[in-house]
C-alpha positions in Angstrom: 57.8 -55.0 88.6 59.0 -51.8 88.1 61.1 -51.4 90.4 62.6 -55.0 89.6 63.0 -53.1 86.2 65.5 -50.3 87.7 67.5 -52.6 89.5 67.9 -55.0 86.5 68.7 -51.2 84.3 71.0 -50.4 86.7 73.1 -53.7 86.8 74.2 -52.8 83.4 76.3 -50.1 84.0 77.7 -51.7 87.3 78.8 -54.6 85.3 80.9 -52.3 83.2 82.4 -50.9 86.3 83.2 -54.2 87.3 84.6 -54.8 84.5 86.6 -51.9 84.5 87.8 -52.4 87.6 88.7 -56.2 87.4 90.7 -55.8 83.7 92.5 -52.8 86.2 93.7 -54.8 88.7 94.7 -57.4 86.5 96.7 -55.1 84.4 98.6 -53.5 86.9 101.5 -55.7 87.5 104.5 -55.6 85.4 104.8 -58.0 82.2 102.3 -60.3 80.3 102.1 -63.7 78.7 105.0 -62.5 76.6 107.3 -62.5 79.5 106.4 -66.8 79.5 107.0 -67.0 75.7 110.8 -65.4 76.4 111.6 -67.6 79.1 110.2 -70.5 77.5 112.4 -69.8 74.6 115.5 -69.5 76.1 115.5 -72.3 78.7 113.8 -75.0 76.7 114.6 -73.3 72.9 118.1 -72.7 73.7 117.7 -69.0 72.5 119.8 -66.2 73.3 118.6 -63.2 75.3 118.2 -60.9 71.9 116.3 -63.7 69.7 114.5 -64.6 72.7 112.9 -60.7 73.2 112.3 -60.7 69.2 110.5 -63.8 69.5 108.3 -62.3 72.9 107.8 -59.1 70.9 106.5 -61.1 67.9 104.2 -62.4 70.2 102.8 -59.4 71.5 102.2 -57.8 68.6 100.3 -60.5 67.1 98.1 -60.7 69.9 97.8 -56.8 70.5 99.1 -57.1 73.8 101.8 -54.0 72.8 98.9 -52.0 72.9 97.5 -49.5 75.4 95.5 -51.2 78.1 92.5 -49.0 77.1 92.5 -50.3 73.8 93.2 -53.7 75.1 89.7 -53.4 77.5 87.8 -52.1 74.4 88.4 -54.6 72.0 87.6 -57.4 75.1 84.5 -56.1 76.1 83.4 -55.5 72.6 83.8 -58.9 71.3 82.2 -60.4 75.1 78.8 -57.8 74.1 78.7 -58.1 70.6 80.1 -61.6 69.6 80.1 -63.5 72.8 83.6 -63.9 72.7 85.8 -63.7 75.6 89.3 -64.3 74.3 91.5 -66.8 73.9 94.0 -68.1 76.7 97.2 -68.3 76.4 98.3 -70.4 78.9 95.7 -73.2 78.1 95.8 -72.7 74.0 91.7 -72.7 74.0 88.8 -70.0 73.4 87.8 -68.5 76.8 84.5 -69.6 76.3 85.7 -73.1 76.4 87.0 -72.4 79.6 84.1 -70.8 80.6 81.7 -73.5 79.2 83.4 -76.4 81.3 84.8 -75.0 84.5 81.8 -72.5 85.8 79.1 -74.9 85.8 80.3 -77.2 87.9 81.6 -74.6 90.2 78.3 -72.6 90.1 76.7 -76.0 90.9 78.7 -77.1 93.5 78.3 -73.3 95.3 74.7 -73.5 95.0 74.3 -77.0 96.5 76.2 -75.3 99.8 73.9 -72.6 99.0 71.0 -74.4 99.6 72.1 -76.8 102.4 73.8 -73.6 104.2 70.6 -71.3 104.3 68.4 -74.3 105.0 70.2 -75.5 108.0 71.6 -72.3 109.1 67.5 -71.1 109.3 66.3 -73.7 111.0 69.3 -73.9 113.4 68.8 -70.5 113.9 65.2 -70.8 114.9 65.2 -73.5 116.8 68.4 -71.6 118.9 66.2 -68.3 119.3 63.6 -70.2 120.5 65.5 -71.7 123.5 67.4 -69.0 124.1 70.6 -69.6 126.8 69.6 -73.6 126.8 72.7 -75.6 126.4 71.1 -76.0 122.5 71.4 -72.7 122.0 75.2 -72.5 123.3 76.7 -75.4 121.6 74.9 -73.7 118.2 76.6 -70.7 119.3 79.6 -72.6 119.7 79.5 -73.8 116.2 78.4 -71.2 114.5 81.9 -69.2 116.3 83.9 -72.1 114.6 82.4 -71.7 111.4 82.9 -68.2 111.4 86.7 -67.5 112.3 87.8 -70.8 111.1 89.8 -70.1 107.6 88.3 -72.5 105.1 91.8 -73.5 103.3 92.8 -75.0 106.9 89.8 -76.9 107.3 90.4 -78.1 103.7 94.0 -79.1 104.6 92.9 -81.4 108.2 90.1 -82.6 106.2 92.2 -83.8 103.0 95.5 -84.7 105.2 92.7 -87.0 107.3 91.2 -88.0 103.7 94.5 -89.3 102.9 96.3 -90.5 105.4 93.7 -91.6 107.5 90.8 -93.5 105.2 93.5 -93.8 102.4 91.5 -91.8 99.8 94.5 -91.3 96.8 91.7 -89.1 94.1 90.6 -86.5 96.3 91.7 -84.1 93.2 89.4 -85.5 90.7 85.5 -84.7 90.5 84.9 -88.4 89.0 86.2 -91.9 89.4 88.2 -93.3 86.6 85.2 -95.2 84.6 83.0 -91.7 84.7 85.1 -89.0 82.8 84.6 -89.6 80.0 81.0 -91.0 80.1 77.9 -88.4 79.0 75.7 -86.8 81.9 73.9 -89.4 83.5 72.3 -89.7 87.3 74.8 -91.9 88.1 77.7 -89.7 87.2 75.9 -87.2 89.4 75.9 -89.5 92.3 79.6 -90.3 91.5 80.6 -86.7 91.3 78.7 -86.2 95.0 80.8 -88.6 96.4 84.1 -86.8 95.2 82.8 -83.3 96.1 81.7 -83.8 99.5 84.9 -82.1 101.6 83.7 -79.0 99.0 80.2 -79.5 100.2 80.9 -80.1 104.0 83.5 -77.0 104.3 80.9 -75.1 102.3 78.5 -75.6 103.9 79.5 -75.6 107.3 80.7 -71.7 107.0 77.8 -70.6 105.5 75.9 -72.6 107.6 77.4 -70.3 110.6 76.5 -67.1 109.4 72.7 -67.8 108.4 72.4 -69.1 111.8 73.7 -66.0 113.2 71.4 -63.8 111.3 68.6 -66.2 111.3 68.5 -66.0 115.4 69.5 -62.8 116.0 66.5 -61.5 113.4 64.6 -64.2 115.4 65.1 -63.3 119.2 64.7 -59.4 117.7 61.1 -60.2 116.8 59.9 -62.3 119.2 60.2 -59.3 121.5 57.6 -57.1 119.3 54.5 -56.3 120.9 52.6 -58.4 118.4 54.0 -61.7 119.5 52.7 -60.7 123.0 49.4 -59.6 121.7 49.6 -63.3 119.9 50.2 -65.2 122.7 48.1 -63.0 125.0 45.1 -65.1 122.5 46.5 -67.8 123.3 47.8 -69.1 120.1 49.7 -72.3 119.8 53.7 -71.8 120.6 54.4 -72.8 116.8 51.6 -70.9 115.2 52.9 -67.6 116.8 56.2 -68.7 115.5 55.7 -69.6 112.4 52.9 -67.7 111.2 53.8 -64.4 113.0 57.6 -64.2 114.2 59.5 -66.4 111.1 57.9 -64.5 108.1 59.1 -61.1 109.8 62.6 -62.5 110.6 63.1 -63.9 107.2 63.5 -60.1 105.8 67.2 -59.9 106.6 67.9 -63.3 105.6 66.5 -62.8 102.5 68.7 -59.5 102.0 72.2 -61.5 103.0 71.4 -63.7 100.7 72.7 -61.4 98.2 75.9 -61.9 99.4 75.6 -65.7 100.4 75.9 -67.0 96.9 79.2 -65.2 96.2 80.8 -65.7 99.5 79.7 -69.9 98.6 81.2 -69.4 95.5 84.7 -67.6 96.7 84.5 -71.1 99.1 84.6 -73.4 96.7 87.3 -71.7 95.3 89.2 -71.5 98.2 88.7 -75.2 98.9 89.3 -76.3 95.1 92.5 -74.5 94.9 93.5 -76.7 98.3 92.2 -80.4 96.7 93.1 -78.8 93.0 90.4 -79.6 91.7 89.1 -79.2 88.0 87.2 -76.0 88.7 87.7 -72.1 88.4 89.6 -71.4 91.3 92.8 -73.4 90.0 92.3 -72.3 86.8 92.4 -68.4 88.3 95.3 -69.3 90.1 97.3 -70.5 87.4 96.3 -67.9 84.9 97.4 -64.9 87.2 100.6 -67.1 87.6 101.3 -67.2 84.0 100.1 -63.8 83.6 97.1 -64.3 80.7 95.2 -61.5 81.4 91.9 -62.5 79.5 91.4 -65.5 81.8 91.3 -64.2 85.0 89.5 -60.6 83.8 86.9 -63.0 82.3 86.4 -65.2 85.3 86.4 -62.2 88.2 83.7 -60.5 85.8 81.7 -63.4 85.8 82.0 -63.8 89.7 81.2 -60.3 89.9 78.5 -61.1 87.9 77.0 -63.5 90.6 77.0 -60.8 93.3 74.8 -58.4 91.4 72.6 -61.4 90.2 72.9 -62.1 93.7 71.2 -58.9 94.9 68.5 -58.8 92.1 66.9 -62.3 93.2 67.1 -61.2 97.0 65.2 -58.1 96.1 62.8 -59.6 94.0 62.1 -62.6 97.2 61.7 -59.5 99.0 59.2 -58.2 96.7 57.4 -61.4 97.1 57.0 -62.0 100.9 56.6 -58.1 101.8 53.3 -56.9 100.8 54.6 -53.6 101.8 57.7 -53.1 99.0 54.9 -54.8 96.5 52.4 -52.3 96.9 54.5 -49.4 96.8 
């Protein structure tokens, strides 16, 4: 517990050096939202170049964006820590939080879905491969796991929604609900209505992630089937699954365990990869178009966040560590 405690104490400042870091990045191009308010005003206000500047300095003084970027951080973070406030988009003319409140969840949902599909039949592929190693099982997983691995996700988004379209004459593959469901409350069968628009996410998803766990899973596998307890286990002549899943799987499962730190961001970056192909209502697009129109707040907020999900990431691995290794529990 306590050393769940020092992780969880030591997130904190990371996050603000995340934070940092992403409101940096963001920052360092040229220009802001002001730069949309000029040339909004003189191509569809019909102002000249000087009223137009007044009008975009107006603007950025109002909204503070003529000040320093320093000062600009400060007064973000302080009202996300001490008012829960992350700003207010421009682009969109709503509260972050609004943002926040209907685009993450249904991306966080749709990542950990893959999550859990990817790791559960990455694992079990994985097994079953290192357990017949160099049978024509194990190569075609190898096979596929090689696909999954170097094949770029937006490509596999654009065969799968050009075959979508064309092919099964699918016309709302950007929409995460049929017509009759958007506006309708939560219900189970808006769930299964959503599943059946997100399932290219799902498939793409899950089939990468898949790969990887598959990778890890046999190559932690075949790695401790050759320890000298599995002989000694067999040597007693212990059932073939027994010595499997009671002695090799819970010693293999420690790296697994530790990727999955990672797993859950690299399901979430994904689904944004994929969404920004099908354009779909979630926070990839939404990134997208804010860096496009240059509103700061919005994308600083949203790479936070997924920053966020790679340090929570971490903590849960270490704390299923904890858990299955009587070792790191004792000391």
């Amino acid at each position: 517990m306590n050393y769940l405690l020092k992780r969880v104490a030591g997130a904190v400042p990371l996050l603000l050096l995340l934070s940092v870091i992403s409101f940096t990045l963001i920052q360092l191009p040229s220009g802001d939202f002001s730069d949309q308010i000029r040339s909004q005003a003189m191509s569809q206000g019909g102002l000249s170049a000087v009223e137009a500047d007044a009008v975009a300095q107006d603007f950025r003084v109002r909204h503070g964006l003529d000040q320093s970027g320093a000062v600009q951080y400060l007064k973000w973070i302080k009202g996300i820590l001490l008012e829960g406030d992350f700003g207010y988009s421009f682009s969109q003319n709503r509260d972050i939080a609004d943002l926040v409140g209907e685009r993450l969840p249904i991306t966080l949902l749709i990542a950990g879905i893959s999550h859990v599909l990817a790791t559960l039949i990455g694992a079990g592929l994985g097994i079953y491969s290192a357990t017949r190693q160099y049978s024509w099982a194990d190569n075609l997983a190898g096979l596929v796991s090689f696909i999954g691995m170097t094949t770029p996700r937006f490509i596999m988004a654009l065969v799968l929604m050009y075959w979508m379209v064309f092919s099964l004459g699918i016309a709302d593959v950007s929409s995460l609900y049929s017509a009759e469901f958007i506006l309708l409350p939560w219900s189970f069968a808006k769930f299964i209505d959503m599943l059946t628009h997100i399932w290219p996410i799902l498939l793409i998803a899950v089939f990468g992630g898949m790969a990887y766990n598959l990778r890890v899973m046999r190559s932690n596998m075949l790695d401790v089937l050759q320890a000298q307890y599995i002989e000694t286990a067999r040597a007693k002549g212990l059932a073939h699954h027994k010595v499997i899943l009671k002695h090799a799987l819970p010693n293999a499962m420690h790296p697994l365990i530790m990727y999955q730190g990672v797993a859950l961001p690299y399901m979430i970056a994904g689904e944004i990869e994929v969404a920004i192909v099908f354009a779909l209502p979630t926070v990839g697009p939404l990134i997208i178009s804010s860096m496009n129109n240059q509103d700061v707040f919005v994308v600083s907020t949203f790479l936070m966040l997924l920053a966020t999900t790679l340090v929570v990431g971490n903590i849960i691995a270490d704390a299923l560590l904890v858990l299955v290794d009587p070792r790191l529990r004792h000391a």
